[in-house]
Biopython code that builds the backbone (N, CA, C, O; Angstrom):
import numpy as np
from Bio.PDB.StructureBuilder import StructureBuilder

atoms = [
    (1, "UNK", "N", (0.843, -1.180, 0.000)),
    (1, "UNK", "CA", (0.000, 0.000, 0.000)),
    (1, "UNK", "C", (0.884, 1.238, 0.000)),
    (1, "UNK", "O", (2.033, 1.150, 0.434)),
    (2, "UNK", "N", (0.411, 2.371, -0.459)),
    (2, "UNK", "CA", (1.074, 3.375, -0.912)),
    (2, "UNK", "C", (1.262, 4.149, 0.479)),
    (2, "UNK", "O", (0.816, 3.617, 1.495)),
    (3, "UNK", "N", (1.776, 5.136, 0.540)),
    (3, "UNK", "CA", (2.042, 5.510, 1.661)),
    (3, "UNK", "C", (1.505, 7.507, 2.066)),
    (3, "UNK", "O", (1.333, 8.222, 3.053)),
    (4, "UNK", "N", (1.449, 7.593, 0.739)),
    (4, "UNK", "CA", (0.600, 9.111, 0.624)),
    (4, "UNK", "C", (-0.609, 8.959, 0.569)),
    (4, "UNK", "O", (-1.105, 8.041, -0.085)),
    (5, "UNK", "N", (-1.420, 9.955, 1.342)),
    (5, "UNK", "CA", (-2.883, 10.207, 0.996)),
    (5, "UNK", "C", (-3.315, 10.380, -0.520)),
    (5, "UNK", "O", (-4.152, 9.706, -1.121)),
    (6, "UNK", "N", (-2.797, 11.100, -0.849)),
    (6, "UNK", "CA", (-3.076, 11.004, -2.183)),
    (6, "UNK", "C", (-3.088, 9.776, -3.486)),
    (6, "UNK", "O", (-3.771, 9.293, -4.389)),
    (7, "UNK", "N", (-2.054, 9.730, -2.937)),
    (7, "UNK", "CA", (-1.911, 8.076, -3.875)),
    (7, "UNK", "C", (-2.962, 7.308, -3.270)),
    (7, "UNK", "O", (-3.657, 6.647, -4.042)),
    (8, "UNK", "N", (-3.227, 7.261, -2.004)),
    (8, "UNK", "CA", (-4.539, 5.940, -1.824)),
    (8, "UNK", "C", (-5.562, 6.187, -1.932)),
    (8, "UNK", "O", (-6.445, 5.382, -1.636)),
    (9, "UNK", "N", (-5.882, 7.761, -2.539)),
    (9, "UNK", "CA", (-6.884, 7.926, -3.107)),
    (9, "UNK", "C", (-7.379, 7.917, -4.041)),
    (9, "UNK", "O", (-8.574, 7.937, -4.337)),
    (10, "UNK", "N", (-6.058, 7.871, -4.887)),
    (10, "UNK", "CA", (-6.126, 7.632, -6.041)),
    (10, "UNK", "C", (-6.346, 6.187, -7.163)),
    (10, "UNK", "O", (-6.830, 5.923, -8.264)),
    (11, "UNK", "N", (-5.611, 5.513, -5.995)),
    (11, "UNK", "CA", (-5.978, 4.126, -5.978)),
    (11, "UNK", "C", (-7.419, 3.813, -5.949)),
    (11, "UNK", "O", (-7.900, 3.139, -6.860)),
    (12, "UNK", "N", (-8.074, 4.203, -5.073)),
    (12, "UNK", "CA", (-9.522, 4.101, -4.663)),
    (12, "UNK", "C", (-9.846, 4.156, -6.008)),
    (12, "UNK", "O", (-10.298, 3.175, -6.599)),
    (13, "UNK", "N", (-9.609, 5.446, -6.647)),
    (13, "UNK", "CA", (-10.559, 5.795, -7.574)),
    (13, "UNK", "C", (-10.251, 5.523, -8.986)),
    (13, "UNK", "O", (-10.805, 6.159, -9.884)),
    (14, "UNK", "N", (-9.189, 4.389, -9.265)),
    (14, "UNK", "CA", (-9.114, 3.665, -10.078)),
    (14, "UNK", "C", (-10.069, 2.751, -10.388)),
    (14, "UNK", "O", (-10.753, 2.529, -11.387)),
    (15, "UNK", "N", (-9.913, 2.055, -8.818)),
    (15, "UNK", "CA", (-10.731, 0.977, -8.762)),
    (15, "UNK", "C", (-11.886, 1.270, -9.098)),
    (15, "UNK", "O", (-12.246, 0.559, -10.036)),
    (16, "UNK", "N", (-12.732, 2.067, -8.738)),
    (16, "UNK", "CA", (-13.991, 2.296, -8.818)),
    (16, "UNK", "C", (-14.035, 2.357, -10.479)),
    (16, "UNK", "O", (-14.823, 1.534, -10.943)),
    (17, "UNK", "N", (-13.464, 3.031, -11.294)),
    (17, "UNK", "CA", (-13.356, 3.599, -12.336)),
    (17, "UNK", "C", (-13.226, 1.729, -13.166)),
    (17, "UNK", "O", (-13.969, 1.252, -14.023)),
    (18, "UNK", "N", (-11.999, 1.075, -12.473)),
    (18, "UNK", "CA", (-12.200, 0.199, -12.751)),
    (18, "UNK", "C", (-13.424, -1.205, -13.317)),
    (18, "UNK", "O", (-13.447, -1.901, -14.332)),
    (19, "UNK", "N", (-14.374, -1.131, -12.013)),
    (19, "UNK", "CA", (-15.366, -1.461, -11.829)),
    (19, "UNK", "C", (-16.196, -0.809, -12.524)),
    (19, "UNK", "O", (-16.483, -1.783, -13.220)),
    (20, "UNK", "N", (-16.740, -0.120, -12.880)),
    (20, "UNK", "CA", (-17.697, 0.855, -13.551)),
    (20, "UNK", "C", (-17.471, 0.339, -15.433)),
    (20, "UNK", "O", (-18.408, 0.062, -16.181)),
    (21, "UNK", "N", (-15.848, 0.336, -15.855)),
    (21, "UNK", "CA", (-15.580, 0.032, -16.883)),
    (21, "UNK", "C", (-15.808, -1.341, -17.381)),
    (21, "UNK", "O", (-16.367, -1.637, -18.437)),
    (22, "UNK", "N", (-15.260, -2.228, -16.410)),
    (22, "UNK", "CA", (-15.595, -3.761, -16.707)),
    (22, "UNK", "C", (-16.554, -4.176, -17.527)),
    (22, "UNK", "O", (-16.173, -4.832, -18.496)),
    (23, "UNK", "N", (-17.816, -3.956, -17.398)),
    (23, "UNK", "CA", (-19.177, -4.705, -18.350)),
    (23, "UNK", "C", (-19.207, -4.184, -19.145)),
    (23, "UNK", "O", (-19.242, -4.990, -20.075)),
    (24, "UNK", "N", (-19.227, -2.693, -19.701)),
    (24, "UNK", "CA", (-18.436, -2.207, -20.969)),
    (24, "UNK", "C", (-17.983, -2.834, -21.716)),
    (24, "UNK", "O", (-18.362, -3.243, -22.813)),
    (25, "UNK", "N", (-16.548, -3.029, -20.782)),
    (25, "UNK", "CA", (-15.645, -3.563, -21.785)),
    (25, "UNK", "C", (-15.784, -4.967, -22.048)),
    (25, "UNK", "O", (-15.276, -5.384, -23.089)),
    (26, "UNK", "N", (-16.317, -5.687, -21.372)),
    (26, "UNK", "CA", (-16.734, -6.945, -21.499)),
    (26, "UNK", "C", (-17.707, -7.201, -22.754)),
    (26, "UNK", "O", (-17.428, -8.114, -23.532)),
    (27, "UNK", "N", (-18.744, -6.474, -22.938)),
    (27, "UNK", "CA", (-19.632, -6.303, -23.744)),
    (27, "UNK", "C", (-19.212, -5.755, -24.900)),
    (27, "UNK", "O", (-19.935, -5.963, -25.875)),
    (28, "UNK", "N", (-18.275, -5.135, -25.050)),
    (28, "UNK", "CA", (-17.956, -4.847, -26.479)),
    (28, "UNK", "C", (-17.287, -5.779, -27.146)),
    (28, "UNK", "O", (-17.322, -6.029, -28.351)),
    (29, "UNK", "N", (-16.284, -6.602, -25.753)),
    (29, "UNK", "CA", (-15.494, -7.531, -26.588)),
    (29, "UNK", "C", (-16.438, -8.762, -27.093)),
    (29, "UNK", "O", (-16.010, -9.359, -28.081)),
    (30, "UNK", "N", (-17.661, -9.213, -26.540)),
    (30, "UNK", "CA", (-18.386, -9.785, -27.210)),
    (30, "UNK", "C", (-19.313, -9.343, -28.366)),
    (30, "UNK", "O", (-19.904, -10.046, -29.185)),
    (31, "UNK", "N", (-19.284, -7.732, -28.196)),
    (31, "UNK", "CA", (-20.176, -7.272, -29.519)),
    (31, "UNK", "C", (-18.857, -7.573, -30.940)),
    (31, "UNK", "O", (-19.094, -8.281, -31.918)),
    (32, "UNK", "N", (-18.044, -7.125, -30.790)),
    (32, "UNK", "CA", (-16.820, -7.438, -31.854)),
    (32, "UNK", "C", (-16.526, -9.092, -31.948)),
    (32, "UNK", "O", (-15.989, -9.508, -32.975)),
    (33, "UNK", "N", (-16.812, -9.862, -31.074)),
    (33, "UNK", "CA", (-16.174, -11.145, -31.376)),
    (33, "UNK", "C", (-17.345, -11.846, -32.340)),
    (33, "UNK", "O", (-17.161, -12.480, -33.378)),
    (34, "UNK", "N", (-18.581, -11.541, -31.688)),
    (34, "UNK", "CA", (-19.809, -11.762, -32.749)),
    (34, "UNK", "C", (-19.400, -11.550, -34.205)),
    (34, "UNK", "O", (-19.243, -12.408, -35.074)),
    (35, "UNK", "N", (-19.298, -10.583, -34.264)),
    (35, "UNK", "CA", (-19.461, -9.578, -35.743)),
    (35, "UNK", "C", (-18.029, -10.414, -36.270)),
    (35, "UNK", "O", (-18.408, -10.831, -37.364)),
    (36, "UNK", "N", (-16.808, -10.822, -36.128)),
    (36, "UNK", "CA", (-15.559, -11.142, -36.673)),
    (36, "UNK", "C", (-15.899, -12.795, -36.959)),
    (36, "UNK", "O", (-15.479, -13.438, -37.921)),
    (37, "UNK", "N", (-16.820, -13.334, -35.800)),
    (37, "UNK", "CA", (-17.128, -14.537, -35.811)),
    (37, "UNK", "C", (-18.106, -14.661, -37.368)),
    (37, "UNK", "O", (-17.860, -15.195, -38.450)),
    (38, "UNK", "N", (-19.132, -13.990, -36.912)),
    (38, "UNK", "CA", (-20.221, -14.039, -38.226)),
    (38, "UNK", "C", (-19.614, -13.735, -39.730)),
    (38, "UNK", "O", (-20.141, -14.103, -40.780)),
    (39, "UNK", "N", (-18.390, -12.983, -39.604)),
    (39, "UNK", "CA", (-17.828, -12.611, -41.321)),
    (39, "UNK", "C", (-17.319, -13.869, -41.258)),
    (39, "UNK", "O", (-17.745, -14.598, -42.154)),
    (40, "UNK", "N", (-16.528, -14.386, -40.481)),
    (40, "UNK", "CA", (-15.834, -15.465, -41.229)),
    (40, "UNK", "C", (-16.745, -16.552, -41.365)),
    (40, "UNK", "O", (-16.638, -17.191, -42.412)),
    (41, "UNK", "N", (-17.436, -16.837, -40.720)),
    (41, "UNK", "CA", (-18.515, -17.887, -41.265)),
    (41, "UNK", "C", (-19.685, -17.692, -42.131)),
    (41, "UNK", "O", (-20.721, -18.355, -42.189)),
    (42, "UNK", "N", (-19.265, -16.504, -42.888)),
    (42, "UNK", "CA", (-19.931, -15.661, -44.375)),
    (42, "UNK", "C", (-21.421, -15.708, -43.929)),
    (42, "UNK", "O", (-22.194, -15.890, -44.869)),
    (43, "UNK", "N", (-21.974, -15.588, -42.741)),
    (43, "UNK", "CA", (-23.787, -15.188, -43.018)),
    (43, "UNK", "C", (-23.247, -13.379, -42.983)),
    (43, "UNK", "O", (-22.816, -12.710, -42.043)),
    (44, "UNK", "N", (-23.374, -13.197, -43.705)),
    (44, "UNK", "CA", (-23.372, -11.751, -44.057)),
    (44, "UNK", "C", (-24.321, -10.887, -43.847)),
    (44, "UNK", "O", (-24.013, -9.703, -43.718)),
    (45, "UNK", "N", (-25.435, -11.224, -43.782)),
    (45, "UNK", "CA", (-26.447, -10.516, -43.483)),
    (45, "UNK", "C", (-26.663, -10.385, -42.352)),
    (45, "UNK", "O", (-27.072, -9.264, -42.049)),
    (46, "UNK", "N", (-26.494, -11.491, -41.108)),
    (46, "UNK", "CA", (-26.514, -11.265, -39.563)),
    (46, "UNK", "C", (-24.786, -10.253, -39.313)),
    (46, "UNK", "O", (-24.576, -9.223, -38.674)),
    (47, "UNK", "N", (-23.926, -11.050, -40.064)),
    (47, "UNK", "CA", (-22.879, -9.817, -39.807)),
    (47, "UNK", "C", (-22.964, -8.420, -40.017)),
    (47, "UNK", "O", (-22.428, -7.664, -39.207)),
    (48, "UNK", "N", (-23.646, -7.929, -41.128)),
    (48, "UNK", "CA", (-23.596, -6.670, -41.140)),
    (48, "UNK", "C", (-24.557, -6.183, -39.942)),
    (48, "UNK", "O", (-24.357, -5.034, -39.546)),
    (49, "UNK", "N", (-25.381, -6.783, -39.442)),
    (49, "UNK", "CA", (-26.521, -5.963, -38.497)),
    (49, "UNK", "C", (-25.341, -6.442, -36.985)),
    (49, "UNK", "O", (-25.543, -5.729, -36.003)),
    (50, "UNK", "N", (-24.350, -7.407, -36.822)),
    (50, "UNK", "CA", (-23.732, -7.446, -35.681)),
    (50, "UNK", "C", (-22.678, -6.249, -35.699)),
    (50, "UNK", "O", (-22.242, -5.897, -34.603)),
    (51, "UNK", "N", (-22.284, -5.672, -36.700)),
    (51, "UNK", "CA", (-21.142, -4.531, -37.335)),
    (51, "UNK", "C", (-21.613, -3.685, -36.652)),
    (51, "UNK", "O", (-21.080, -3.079, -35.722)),
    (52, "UNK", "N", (-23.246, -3.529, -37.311)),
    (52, "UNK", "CA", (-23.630, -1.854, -35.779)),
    (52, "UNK", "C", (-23.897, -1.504, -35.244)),
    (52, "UNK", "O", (-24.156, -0.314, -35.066)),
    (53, "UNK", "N", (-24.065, -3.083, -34.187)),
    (53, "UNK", "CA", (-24.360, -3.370, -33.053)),
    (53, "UNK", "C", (-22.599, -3.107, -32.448)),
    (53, "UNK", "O", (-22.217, -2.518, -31.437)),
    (54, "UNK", "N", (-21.850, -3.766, -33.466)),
    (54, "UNK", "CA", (-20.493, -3.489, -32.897)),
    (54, "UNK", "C", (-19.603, -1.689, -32.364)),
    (54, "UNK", "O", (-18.804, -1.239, -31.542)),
    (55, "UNK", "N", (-20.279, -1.352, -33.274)),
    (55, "UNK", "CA", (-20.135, 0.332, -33.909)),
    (55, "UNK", "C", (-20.771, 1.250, -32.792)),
    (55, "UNK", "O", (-20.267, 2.180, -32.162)),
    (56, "UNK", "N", (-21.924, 0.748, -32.749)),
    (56, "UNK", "CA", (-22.912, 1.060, -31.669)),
    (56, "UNK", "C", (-21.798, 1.185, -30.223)),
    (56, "UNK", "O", (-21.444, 2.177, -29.586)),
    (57, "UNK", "N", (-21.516, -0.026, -30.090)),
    (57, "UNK", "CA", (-21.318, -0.254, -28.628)),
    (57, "UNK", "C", (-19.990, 0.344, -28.410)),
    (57, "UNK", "O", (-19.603, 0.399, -27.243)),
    (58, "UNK", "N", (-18.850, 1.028, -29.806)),
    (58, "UNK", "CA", (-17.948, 1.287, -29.624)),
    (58, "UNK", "C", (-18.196, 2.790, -29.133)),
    (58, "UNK", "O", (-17.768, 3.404, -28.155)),
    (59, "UNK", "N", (-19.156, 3.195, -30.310)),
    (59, "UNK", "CA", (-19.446, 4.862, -29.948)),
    (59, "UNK", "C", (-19.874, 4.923, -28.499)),
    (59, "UNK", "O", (-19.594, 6.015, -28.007)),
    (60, "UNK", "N", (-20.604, 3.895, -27.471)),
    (60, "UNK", "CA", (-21.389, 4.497, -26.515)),
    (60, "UNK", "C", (-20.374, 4.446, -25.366)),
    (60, "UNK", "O", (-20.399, 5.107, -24.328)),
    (61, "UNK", "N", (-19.240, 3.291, -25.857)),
    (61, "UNK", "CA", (-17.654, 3.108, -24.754)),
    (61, "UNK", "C", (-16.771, 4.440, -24.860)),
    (61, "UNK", "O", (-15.941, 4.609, -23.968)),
    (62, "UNK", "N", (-16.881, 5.438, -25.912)),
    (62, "UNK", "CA", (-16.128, 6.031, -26.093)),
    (62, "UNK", "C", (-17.126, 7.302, -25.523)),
    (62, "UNK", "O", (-16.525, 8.148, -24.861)),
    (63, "UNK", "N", (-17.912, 7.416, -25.628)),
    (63, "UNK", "CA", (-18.938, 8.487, -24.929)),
    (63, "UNK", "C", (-19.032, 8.199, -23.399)),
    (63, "UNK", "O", (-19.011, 9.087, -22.547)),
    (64, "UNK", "N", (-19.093, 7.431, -23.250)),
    (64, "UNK", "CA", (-18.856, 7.133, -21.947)),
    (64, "UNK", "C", (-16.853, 7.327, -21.084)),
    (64, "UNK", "O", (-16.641, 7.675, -19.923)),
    (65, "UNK", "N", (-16.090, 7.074, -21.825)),
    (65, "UNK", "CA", (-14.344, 7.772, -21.571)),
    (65, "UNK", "C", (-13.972, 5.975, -21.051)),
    (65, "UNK", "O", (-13.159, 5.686, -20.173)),
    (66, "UNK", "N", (-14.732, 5.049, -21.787)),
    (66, "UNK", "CA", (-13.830, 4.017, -21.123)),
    (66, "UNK", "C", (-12.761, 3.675, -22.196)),
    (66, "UNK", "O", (-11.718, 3.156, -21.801)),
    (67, "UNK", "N", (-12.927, 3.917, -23.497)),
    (67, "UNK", "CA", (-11.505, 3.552, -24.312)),
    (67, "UNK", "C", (-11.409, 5.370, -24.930)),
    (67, "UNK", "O", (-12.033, 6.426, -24.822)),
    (68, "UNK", "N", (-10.392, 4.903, -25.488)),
    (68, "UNK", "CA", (-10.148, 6.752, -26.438)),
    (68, "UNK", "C", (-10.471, 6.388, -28.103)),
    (68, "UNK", "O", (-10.271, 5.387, -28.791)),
    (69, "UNK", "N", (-11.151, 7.904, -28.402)),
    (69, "UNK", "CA", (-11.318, 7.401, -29.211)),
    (69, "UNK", "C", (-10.771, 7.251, -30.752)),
    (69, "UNK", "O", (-11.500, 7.196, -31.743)),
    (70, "UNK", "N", (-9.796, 7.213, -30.749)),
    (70, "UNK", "CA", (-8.918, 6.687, -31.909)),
    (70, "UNK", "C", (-8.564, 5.315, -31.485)),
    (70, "UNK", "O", (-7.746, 4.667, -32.138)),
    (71, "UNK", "N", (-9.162, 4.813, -30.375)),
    (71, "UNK", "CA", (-9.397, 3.132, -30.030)),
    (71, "UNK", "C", (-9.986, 2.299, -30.899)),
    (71, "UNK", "O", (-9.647, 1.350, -31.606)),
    (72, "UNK", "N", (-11.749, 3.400, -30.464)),
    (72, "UNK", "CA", (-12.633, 2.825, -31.152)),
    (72, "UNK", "C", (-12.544, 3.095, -32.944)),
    (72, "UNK", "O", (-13.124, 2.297, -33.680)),
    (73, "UNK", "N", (-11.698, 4.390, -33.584)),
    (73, "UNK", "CA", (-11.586, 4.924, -34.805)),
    (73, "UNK", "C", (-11.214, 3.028, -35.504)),
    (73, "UNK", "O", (-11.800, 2.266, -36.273)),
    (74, "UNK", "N", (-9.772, 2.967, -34.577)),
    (74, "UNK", "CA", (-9.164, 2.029, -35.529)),
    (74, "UNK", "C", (-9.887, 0.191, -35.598)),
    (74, "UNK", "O", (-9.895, -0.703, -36.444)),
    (75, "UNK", "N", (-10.389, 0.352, -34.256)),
    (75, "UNK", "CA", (-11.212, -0.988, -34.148)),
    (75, "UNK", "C", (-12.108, -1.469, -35.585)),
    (75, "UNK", "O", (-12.008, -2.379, -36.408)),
    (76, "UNK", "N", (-13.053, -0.269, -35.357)),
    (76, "UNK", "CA", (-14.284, 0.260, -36.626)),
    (76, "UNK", "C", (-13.749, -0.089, -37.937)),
    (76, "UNK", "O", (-14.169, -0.941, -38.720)),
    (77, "UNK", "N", (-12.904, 0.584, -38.035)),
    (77, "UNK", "CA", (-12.055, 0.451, -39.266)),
    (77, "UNK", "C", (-11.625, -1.151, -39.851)),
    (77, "UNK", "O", (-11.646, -1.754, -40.924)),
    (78, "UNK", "N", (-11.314, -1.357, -38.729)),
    (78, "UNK", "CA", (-10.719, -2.518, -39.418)),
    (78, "UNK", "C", (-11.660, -3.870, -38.838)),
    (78, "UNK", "O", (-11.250, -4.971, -38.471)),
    (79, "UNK", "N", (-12.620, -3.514, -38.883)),
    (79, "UNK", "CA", (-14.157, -4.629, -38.754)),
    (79, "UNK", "C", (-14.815, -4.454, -39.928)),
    (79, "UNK", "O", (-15.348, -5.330, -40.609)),
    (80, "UNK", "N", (-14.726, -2.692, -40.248)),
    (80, "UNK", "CA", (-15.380, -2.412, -41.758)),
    (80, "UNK", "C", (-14.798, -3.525, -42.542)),
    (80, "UNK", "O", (-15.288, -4.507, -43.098)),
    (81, "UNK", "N", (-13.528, -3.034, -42.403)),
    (81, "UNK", "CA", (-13.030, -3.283, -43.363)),
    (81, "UNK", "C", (-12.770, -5.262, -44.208)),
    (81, "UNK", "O", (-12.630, -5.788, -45.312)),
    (82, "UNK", "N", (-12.854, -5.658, -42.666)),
    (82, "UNK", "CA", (-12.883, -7.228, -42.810)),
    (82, "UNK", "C", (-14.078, -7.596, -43.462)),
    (82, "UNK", "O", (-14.131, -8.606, -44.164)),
    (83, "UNK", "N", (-15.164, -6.752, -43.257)),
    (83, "UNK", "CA", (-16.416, -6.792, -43.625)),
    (83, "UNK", "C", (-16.750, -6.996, -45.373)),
    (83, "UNK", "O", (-17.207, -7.741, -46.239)),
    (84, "UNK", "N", (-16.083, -5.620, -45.058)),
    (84, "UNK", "CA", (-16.065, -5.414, -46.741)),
    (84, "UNK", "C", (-15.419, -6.173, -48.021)),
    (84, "UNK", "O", (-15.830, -6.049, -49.175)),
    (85, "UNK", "N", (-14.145, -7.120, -47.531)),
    (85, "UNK", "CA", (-13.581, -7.866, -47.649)),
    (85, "UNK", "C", (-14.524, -9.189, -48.184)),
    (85, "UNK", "O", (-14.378, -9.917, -49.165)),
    (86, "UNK", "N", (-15.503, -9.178, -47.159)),
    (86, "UNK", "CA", (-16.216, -10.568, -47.143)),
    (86, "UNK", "C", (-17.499, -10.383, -48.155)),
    (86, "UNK", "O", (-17.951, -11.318, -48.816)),
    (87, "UNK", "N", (-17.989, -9.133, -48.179)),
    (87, "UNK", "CA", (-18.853, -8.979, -49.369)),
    (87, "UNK", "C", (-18.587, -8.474, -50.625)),
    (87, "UNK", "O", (-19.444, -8.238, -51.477)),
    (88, "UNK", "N", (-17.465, -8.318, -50.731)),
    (88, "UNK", "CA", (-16.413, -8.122, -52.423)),
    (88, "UNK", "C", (-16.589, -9.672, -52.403)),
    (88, "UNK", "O", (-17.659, -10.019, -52.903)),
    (89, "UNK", "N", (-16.048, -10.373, -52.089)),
    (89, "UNK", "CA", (-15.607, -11.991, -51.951)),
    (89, "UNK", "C", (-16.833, -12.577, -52.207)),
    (89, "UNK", "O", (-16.835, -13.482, -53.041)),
    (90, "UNK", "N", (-17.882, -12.267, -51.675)),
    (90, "UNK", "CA", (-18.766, -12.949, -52.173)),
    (90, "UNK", "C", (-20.018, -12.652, -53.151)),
    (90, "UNK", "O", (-20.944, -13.340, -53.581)),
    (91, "UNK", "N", (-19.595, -11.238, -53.309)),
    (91, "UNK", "CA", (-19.645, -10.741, -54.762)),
    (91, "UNK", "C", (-19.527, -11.163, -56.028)),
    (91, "UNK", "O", (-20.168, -11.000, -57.067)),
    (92, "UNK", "N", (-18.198, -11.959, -55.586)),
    (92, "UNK", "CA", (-17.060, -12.270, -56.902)),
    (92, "UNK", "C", (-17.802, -13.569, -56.839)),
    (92, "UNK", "O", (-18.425, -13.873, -57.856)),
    (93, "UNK", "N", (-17.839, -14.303, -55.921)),
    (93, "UNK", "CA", (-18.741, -15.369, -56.348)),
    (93, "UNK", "C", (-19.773, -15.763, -56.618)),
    (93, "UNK", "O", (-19.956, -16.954, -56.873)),
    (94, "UNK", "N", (-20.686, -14.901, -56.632)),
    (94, "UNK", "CA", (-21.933, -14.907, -57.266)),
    (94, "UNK", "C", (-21.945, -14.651, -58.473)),
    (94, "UNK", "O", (-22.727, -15.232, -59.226)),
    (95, "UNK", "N", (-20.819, -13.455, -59.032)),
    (95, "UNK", "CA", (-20.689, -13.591, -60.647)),
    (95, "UNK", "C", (-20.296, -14.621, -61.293)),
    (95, "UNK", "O", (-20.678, -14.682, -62.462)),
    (96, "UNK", "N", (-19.655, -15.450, -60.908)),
    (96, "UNK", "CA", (-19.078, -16.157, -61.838)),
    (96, "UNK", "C", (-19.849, -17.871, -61.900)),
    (96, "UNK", "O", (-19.445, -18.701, -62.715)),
]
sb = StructureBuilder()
sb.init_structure("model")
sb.init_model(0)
sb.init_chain("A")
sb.init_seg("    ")
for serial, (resi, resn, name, xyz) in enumerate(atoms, 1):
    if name == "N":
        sb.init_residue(resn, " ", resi, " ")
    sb.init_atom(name, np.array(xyz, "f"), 0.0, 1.0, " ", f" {name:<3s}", serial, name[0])
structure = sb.get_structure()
């Protein structure tokens, strides 16, 4: 234990901060594992509606100050982008 008042108050109020963040963050990592899960197993259509559910839950973590947000910028990005990946791809296979 720290030995300044300050520091063990500060501690305190990690924790709390801590606690408060947890289901958040818990919940997003299952809103994103959904959505990465569903592209690769190509139902595309439940993936795109898990994308902004994913998107969703990033904007409301970042409105809320539990990640920053060029966290959530680059997360987004590159879920789009896997996304998009998966419906070019299966684009290409429907043409041919």
């Amino acid at each position: 234990m720290t030995s300044k008042k300050s520091a063990r108050k500060s501690a305190r109020v990690a924790q709390r901060k801590a606690l408060r963040n947890k289901p958040i963050q818990s919940s997003l990592k299952t809103a994103m594992t959904k959505a990465r899960k569903l592209i690769l197993e190509n139902d595309l259509d439940a993936a795109q509606e898990a994308v902004k559910r994913a998107v969703r839950a990033l904007d409301k973590a970042v409105q809320q100050g539990v990640i920053h947000p060029n966290n959530a910028a680059r997360r987004k990005s590159r879920l789009m982008k896997r996304l998009n990946q998966a419906l070019a791809a299966a684009g290409t296979k429907q043409e041919e």
